[in-house]
VEXTORBA-54600 format. One record per residue: residue number from 1; chain; x, z, y of N, C-alpha, C in turn. Coordinates in Angstrom, 3 decimals. Layout:
# residues N
<node num="NUM" chaine="A" n_east="X" n_up="Z" n_north="Y" ca_east="X" ca_up="Z" ca_north="Y" c_east="X" c_up="Z" c_north="Y"/>
...
//
This chain:
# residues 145
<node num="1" chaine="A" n_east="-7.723" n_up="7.971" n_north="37.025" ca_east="-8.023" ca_up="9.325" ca_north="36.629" c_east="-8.625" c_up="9.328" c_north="35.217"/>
<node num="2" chaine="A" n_east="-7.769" n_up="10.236" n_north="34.586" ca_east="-8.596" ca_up="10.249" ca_north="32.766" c_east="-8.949" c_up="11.242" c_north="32.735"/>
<node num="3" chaine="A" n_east="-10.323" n_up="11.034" n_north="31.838" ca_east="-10.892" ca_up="12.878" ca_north="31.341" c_east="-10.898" c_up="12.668" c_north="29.720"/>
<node num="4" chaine="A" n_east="-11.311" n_up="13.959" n_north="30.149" ca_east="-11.085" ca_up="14.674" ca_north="28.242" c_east="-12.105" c_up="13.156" c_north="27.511"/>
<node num="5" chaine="A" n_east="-13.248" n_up="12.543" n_north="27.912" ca_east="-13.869" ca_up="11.923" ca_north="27.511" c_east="-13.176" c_up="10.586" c_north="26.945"/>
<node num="6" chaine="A" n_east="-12.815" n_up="10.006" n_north="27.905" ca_east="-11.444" ca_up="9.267" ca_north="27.440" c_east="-10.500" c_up="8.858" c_north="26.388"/>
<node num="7" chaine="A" n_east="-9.945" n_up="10.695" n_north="26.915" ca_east="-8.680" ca_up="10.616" ca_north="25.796" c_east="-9.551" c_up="11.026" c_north="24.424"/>
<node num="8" chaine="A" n_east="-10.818" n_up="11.140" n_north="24.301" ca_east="-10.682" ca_up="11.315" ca_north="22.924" c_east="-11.291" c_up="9.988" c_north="22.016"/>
<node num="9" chaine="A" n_east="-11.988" n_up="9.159" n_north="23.042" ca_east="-12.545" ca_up="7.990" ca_north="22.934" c_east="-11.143" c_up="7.198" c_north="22.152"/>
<node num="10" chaine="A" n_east="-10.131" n_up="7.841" n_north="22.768" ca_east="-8.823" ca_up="6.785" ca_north="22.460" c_east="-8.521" c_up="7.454" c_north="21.188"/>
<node num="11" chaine="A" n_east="-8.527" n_up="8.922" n_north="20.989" ca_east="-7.685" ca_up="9.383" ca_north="19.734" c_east="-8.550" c_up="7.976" c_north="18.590"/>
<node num="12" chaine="A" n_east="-9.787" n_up="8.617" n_north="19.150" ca_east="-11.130" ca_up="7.857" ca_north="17.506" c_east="-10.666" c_up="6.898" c_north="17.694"/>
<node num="13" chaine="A" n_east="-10.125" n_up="5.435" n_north="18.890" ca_east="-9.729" ca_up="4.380" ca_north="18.624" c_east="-8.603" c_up="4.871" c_north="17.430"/>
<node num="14" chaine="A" n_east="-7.621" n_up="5.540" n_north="17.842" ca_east="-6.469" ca_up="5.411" ca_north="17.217" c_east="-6.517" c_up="5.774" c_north="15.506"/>
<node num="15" chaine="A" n_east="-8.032" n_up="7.137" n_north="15.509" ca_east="-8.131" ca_up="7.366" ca_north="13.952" c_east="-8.930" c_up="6.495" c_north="13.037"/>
<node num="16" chaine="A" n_east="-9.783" n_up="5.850" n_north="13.885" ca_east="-10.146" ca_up="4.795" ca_north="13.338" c_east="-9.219" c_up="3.137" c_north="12.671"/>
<node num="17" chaine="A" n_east="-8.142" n_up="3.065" n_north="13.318" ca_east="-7.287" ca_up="2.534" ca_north="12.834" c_east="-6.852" c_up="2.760" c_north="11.436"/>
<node num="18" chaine="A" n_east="-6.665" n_up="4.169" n_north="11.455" ca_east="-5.902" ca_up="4.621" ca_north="10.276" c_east="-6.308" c_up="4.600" c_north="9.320"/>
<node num="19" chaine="A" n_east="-7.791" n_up="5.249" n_north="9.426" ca_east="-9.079" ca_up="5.201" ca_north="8.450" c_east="-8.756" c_up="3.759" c_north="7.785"/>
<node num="20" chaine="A" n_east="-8.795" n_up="2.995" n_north="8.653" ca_east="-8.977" ca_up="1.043" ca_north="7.910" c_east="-7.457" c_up="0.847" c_north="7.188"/>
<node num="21" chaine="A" n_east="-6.019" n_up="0.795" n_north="7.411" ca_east="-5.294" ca_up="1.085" ca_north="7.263" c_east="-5.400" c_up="2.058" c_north="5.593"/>
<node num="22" chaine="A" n_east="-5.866" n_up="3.189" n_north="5.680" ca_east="-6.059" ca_up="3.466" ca_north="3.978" c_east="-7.232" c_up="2.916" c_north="3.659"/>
<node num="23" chaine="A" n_east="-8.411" n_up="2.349" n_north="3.875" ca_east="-9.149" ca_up="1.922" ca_north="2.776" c_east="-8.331" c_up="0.637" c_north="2.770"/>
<node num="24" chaine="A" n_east="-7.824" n_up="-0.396" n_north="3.535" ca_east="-6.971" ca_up="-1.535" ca_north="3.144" c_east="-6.200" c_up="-0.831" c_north="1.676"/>
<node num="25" chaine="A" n_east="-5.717" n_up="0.240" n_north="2.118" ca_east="-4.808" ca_up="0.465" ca_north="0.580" c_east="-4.954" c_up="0.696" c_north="0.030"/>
<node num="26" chaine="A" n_east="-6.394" n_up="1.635" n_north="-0.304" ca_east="-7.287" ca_up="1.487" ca_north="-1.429" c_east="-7.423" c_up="0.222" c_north="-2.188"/>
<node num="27" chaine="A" n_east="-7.682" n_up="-0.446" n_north="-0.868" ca_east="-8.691" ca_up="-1.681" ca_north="-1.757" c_east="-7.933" c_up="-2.673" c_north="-2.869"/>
<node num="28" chaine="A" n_east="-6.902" n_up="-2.104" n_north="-1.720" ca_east="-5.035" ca_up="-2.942" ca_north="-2.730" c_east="-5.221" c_up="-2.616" c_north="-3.968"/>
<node num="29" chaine="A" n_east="-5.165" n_up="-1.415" n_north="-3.852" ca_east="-4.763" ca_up="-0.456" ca_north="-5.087" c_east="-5.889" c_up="-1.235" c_north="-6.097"/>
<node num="30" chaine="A" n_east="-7.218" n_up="-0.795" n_north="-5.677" ca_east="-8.159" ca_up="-1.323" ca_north="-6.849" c_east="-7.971" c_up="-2.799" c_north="-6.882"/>
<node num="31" chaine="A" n_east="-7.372" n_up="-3.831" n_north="-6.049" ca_east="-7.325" ca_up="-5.354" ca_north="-7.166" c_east="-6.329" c_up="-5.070" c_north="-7.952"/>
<node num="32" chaine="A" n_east="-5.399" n_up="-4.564" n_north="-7.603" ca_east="-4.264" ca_up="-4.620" ca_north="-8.522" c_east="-4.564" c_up="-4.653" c_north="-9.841"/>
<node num="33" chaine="A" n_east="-5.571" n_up="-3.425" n_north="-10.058" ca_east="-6.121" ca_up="-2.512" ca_north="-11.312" c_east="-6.988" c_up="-3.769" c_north="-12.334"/>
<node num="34" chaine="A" n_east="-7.841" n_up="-4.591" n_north="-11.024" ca_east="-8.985" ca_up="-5.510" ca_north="-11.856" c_east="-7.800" c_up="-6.708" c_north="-12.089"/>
<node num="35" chaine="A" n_east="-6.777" n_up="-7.162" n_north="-11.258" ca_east="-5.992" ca_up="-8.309" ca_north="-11.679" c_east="-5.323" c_up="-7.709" c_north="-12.960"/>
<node num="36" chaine="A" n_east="-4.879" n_up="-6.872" n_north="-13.706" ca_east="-4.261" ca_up="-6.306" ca_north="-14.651" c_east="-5.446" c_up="-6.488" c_north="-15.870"/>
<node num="37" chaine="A" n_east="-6.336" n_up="-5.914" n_north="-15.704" ca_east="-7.482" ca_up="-5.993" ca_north="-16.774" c_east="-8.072" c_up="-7.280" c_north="-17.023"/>
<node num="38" chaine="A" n_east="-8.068" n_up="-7.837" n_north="-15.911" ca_east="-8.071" ca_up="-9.498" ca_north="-16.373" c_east="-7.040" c_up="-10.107" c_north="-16.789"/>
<node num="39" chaine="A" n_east="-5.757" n_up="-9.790" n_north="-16.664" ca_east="-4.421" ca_up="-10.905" ca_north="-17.603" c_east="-5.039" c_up="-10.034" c_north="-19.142"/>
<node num="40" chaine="A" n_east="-5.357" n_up="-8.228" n_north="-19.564" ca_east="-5.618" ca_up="-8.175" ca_north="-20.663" c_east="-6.550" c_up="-8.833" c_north="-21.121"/>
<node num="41" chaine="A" n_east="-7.761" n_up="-9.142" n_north="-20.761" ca_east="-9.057" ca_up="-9.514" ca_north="-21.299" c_east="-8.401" c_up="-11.182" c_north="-21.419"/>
<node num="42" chaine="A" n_east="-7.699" n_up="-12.160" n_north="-20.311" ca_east="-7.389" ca_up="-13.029" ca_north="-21.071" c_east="-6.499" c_up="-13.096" c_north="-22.362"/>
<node num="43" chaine="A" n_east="-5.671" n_up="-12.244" n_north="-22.166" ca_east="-4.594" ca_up="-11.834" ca_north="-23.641" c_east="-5.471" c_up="-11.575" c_north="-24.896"/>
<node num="44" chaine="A" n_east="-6.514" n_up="-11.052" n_north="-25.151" ca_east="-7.355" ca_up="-10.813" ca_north="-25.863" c_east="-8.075" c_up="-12.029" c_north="-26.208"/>
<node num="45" chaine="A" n_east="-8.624" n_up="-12.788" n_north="-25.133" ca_east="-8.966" ca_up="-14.732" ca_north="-25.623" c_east="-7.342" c_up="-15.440" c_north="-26.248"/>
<node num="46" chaine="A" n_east="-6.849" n_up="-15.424" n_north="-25.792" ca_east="-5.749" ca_up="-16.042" ca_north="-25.876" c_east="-4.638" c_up="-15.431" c_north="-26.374"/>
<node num="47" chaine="A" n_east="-4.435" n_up="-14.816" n_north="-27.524" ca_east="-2.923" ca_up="-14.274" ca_north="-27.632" c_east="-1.745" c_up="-14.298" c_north="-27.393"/>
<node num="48" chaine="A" n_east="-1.355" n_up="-14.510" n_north="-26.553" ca_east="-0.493" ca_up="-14.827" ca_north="-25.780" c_east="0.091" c_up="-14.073" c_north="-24.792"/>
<node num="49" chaine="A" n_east="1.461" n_up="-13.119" n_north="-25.029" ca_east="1.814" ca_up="-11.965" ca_north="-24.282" c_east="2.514" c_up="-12.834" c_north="-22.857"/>
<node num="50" chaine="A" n_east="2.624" n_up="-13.931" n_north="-22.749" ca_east="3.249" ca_up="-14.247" ca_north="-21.144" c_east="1.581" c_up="-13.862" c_north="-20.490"/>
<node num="51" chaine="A" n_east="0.453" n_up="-13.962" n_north="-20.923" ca_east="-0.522" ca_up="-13.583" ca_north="-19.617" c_east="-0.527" c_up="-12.018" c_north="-19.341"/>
<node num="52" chaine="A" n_east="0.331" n_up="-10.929" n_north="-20.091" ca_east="0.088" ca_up="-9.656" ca_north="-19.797" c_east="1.356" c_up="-10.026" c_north="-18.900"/>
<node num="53" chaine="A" n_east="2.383" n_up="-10.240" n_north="-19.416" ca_east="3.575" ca_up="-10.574" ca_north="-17.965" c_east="3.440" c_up="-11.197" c_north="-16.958"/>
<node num="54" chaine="A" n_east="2.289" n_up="-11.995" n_north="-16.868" ca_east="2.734" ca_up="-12.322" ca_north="-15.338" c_east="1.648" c_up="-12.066" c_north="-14.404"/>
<node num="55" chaine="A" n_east="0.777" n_up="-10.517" n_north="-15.223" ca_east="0.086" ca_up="-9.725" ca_north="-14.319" c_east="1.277" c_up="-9.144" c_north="-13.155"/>
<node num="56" chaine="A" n_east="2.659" n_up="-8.760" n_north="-13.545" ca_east="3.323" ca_up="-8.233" ca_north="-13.104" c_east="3.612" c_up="-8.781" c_north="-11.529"/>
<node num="57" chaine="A" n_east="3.420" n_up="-10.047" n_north="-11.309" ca_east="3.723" ca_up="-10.908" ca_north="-10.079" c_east="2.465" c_up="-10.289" c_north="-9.447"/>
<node num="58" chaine="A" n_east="1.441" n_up="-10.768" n_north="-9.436" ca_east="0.667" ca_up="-10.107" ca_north="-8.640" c_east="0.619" c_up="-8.413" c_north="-8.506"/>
<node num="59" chaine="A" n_east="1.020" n_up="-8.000" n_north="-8.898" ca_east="1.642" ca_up="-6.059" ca_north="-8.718" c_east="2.548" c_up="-6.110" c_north="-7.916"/>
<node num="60" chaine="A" n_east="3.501" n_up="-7.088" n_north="-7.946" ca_east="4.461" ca_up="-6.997" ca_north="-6.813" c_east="4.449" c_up="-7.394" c_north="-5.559"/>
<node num="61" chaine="A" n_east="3.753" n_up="-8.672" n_north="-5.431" ca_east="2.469" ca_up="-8.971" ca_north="-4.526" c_east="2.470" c_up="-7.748" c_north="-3.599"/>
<node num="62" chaine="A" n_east="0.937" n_up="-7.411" n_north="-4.197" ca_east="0.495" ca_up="-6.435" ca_north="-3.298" c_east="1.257" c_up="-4.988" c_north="-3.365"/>
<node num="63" chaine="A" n_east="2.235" n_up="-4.409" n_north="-3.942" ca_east="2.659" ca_up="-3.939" ca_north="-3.850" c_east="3.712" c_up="-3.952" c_north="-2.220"/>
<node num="64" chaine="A" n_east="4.077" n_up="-5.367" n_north="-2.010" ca_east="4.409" ca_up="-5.538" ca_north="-0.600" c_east="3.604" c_up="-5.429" c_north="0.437"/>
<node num="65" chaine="A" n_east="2.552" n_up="-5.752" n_north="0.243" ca_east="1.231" ca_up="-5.493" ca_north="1.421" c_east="0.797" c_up="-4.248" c_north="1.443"/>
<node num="66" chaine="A" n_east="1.009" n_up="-3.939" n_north="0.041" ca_east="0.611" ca_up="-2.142" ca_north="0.404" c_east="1.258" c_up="-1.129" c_north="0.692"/>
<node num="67" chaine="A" n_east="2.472" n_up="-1.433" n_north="0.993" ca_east="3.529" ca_up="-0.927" ca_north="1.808" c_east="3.419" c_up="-1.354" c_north="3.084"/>
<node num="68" chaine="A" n_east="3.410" n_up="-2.600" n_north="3.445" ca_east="2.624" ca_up="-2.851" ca_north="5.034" c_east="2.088" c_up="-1.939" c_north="5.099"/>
<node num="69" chaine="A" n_east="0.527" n_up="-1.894" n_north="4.780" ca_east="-0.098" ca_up="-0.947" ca_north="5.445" c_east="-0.240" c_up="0.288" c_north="5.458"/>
<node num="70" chaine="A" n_east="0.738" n_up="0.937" n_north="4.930" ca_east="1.427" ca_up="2.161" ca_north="4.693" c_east="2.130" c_up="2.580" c_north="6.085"/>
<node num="71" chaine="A" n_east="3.133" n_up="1.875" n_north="6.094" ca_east="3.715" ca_up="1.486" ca_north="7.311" c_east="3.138" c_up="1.685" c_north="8.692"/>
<node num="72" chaine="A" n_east="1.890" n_up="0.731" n_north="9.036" ca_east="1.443" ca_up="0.338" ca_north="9.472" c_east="0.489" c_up="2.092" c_north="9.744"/>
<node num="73" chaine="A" n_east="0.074" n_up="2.661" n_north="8.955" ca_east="-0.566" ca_up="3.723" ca_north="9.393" c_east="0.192" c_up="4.797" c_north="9.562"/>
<node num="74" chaine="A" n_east="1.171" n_up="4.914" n_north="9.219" ca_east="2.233" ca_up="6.162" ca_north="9.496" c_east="2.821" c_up="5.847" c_north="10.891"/>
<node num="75" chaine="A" n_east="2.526" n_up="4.333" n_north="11.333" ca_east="2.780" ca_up="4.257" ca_north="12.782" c_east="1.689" c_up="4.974" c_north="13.570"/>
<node num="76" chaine="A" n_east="0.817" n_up="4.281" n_north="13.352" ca_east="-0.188" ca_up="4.976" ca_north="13.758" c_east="-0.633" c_up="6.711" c_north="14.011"/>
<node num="77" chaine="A" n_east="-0.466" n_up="7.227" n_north="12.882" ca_east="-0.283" ca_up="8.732" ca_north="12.871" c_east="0.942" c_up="9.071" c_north="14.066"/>
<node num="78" chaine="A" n_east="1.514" n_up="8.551" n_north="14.380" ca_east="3.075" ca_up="8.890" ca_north="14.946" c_east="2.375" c_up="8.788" c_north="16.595"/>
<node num="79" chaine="A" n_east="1.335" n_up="7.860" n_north="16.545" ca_east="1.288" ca_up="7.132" ca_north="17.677" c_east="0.013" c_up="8.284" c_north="18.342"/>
<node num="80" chaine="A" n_east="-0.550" n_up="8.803" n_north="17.476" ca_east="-1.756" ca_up="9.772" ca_north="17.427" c_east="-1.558" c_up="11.034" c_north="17.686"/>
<node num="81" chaine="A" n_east="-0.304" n_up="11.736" n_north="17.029" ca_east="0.866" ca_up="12.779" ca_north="17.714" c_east="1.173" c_up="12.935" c_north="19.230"/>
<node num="82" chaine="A" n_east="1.732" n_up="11.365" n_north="19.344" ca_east="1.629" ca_up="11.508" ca_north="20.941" c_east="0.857" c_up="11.349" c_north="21.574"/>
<node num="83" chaine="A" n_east="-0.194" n_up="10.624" n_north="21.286" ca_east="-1.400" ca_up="10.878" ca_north="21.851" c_east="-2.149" c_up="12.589" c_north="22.584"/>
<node num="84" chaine="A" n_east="-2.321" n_up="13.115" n_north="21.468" ca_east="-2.528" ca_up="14.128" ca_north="21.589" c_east="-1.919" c_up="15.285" c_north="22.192"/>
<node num="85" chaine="A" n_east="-0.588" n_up="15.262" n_north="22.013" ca_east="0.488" ca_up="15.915" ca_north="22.652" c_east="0.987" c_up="16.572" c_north="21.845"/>
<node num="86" chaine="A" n_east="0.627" n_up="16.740" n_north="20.678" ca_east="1.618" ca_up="17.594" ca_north="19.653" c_east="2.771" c_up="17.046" c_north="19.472"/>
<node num="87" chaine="A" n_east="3.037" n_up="15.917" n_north="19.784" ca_east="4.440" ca_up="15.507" ca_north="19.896" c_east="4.475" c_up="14.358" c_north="20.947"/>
<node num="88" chaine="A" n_east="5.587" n_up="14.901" n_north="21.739" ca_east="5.440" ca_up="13.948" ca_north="22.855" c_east="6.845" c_up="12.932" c_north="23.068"/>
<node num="89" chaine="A" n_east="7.279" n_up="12.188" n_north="21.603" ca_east="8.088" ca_up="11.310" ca_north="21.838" c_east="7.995" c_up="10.105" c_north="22.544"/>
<node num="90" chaine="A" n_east="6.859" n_up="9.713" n_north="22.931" ca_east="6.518" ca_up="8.759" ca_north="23.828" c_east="5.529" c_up="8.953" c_north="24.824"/>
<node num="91" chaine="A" n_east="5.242" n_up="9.015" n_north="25.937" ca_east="4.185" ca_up="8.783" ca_north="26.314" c_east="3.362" c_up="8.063" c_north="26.479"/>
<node num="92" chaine="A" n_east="2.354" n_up="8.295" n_north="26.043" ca_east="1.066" ca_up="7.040" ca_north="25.591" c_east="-0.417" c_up="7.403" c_north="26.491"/>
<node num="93" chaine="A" n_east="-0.294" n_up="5.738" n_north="27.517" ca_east="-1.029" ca_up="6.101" ca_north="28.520" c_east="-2.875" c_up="5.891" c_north="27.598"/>
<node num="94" chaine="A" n_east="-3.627" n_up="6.464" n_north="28.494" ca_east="-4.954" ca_up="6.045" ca_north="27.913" c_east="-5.343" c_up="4.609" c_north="27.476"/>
<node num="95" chaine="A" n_east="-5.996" n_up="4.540" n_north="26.096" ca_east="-6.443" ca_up="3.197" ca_north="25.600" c_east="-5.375" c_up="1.958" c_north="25.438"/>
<node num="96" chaine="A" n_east="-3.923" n_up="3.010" n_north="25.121" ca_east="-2.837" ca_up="2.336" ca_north="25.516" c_east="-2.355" c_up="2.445" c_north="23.827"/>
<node num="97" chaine="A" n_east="-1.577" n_up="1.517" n_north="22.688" ca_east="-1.895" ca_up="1.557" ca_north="21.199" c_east="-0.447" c_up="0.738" c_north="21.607"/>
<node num="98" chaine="A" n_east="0.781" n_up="1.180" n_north="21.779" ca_east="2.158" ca_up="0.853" ca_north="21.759" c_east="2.741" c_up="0.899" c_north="20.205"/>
<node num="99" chaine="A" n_east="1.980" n_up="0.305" n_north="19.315" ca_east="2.597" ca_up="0.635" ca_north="17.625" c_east="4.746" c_up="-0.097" c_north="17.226"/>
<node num="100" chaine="A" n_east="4.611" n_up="-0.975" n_north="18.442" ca_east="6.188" ca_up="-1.039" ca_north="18.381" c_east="6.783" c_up="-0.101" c_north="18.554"/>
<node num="101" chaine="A" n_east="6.924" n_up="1.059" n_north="19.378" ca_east="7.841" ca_up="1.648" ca_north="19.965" c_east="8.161" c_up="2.703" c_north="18.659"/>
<node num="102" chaine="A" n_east="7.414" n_up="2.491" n_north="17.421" ca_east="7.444" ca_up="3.601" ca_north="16.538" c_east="8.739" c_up="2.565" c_north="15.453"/>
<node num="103" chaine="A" n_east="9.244" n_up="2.808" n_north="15.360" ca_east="10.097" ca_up="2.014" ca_north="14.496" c_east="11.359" c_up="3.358" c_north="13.519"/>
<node num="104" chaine="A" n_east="10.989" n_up="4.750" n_north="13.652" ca_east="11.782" ca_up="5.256" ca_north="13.157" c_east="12.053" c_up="5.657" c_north="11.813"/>
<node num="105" chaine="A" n_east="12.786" n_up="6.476" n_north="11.353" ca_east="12.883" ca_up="6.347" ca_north="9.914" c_east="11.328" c_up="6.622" c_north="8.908"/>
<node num="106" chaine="A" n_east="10.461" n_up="7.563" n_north="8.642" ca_east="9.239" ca_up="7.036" ca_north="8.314" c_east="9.059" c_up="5.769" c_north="8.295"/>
<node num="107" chaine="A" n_east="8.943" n_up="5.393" n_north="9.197" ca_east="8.203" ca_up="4.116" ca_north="9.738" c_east="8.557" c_up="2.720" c_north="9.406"/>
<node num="108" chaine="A" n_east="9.853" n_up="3.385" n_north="8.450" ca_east="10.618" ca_up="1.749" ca_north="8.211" c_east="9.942" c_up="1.060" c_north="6.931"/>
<node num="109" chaine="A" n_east="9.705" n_up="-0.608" n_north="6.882" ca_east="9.094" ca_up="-0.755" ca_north="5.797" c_east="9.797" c_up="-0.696" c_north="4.370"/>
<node num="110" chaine="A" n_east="10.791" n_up="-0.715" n_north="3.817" ca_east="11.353" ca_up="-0.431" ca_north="2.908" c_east="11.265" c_up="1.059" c_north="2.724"/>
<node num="111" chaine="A" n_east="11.268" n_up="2.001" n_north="3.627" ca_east="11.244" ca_up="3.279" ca_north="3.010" c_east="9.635" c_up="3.888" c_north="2.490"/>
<node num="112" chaine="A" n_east="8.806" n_up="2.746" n_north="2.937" ca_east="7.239" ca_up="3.261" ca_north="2.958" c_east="6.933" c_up="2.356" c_north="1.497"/>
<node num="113" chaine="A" n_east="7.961" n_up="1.097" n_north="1.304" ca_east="7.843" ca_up="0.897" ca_north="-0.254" c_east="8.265" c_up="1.535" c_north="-1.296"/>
<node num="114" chaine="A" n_east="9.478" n_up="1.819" n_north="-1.370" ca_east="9.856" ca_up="3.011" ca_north="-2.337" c_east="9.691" c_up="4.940" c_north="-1.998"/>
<node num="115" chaine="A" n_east="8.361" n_up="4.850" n_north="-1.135" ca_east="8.030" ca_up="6.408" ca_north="-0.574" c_east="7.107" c_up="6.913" c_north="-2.188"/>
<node num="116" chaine="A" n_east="6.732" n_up="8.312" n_north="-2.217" ca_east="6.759" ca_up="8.406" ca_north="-3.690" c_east="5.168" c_up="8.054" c_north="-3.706"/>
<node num="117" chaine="A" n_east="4.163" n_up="7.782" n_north="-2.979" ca_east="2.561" ca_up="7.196" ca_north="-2.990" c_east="3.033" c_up="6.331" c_north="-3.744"/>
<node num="118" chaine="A" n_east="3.661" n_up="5.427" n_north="-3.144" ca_east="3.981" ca_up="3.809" ca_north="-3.848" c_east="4.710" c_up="3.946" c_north="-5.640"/>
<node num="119" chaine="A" n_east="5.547" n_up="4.499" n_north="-5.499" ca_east="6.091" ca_up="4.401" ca_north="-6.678" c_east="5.491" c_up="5.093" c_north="-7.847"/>
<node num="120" chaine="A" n_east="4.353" n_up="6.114" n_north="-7.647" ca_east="2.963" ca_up="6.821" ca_north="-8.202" c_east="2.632" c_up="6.174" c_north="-8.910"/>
<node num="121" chaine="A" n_east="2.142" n_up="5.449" n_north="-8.072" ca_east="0.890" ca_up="4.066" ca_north="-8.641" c_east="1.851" c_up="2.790" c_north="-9.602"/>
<node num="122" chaine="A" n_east="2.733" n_up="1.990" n_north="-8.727" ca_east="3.076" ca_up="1.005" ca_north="-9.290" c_east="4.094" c_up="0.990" c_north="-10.296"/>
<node num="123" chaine="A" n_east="5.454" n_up="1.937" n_north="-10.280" ca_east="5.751" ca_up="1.735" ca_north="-11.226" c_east="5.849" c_up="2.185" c_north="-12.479"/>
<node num="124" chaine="A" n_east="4.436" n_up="3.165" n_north="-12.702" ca_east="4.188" ca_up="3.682" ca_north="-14.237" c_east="3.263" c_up="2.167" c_north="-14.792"/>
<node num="125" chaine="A" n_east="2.568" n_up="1.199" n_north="-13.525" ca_east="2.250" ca_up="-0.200" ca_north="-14.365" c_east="3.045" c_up="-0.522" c_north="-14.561"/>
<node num="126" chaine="A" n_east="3.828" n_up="-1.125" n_north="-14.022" ca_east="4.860" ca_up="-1.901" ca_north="-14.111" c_east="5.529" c_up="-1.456" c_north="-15.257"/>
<node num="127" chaine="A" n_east="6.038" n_up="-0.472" n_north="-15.870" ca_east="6.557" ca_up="0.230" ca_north="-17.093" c_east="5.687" c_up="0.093" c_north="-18.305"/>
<node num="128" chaine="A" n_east="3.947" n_up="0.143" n_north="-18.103" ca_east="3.255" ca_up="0.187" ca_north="-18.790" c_east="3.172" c_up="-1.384" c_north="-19.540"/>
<node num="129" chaine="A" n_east="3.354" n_up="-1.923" n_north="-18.632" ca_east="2.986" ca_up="-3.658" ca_north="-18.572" c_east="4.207" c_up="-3.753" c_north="-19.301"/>
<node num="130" chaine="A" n_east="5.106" n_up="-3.444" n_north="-19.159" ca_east="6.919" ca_up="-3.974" ca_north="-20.107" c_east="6.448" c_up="-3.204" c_north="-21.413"/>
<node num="131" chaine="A" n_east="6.194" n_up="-2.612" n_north="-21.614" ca_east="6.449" ca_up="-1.696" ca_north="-22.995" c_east="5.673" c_up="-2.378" c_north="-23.368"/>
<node num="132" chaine="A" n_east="3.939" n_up="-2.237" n_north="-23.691" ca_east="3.134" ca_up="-3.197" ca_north="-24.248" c_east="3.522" c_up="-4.597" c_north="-24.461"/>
<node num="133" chaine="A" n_east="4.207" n_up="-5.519" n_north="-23.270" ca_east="4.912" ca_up="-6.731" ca_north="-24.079" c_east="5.757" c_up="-6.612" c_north="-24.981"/>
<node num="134" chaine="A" n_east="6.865" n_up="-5.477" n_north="-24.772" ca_east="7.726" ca_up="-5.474" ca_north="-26.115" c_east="7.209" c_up="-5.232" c_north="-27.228"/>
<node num="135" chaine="A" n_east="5.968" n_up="-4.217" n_north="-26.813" ca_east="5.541" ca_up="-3.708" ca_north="-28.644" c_east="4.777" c_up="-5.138" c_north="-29.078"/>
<node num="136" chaine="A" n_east="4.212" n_up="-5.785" n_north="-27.988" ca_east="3.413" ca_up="-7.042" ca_north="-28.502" c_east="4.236" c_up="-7.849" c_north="-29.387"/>
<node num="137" chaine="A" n_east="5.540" n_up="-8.061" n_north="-28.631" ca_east="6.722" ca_up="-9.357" ca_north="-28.911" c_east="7.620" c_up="-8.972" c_north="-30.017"/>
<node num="138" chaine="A" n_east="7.601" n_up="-7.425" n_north="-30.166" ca_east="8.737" ca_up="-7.386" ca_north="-31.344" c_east="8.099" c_up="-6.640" c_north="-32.548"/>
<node num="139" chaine="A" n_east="6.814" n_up="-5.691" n_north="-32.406" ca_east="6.652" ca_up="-5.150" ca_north="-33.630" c_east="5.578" c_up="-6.102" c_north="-34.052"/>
<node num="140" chaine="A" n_east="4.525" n_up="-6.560" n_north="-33.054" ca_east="3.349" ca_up="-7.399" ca_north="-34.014" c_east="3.664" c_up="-8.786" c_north="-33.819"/>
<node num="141" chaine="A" n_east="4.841" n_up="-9.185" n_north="-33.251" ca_east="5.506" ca_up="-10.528" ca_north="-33.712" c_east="4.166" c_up="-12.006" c_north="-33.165"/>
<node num="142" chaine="A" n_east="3.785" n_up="-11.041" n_north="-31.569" ca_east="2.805" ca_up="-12.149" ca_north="-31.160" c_east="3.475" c_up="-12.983" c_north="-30.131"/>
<node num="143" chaine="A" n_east="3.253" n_up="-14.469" n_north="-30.413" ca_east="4.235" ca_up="-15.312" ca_north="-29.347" c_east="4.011" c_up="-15.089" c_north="-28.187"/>
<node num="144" chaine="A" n_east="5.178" n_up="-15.437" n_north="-27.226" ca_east="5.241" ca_up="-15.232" ca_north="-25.852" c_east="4.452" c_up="-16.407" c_north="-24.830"/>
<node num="145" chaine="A" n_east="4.440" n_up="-17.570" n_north="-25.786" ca_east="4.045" ca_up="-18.581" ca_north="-24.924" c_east="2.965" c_up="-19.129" c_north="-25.894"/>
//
């Protein structure tokens, strides 16, 4: 027998998930930002435009993990729907967190990497990071290596 006490004990399990789920992608978001400012600040010791390029690897990096957990919470939300009953594509028994059964289009990880959050953030760096090497490499004629 479940009561209201319960099921809401379970939603907060379930929003509490989510909650962690975006500060994880926060937190993404901000190394990304400090790994970038550190290849500049070494570019600045070192003149040398390969350390602004291969900030770019680590952007892509977490750019995959932060699509995980993108993913990963839009399951969740899906899973919180039915919970609640505003949408009842599954039924989800009490204290019961079935995040497989969500596998639909949302939910796919390639579409939660190129969804427009993601492409917001990463690829105006990623653009930012190319242009600054070219202006580095071809107008002020600073070596690559």
């Amino acid at each position: 027998m479940t009561t209201d006490k319960d099921k809401r004990k379970h939603l907060d399990f379930i929003q509490a998930t989510i909650t962690r789920m975006n500060t994880n992608s926060f937190q993404i978001k901000r190394i990304v930002v400090v790994i970038i400012t550190a290849m500049f600040a070494i570019f600045s010791a070192t003149p040398k435009v390969i350390f602004i390029l291969l900030s770019i690897f680590p952007l892509l990096t977490f750019w995959f993990l932060d699509a995980f957990y993108l993913q990963q919470e839009r399951k969740f939300r899906a899973m919180y729907d039915d919970a609640t009953g505003i949408k009842n594509k599954y039924p989800i028994k009490i204290y019961e967190m079935p995040v497989n059964k969500y596998n639909g289009k949302k939910c796919r990880y390639w579409r939660n990497y190129f969804s427009k959050t993601m492409l917001i953030f990463y690829l105006p760096l990623i653009v930012f990071i190319l242009i600054i090497s070219l202006i580095l490499l071809l107008l002020l004629c600073i070596p690559l290596v």
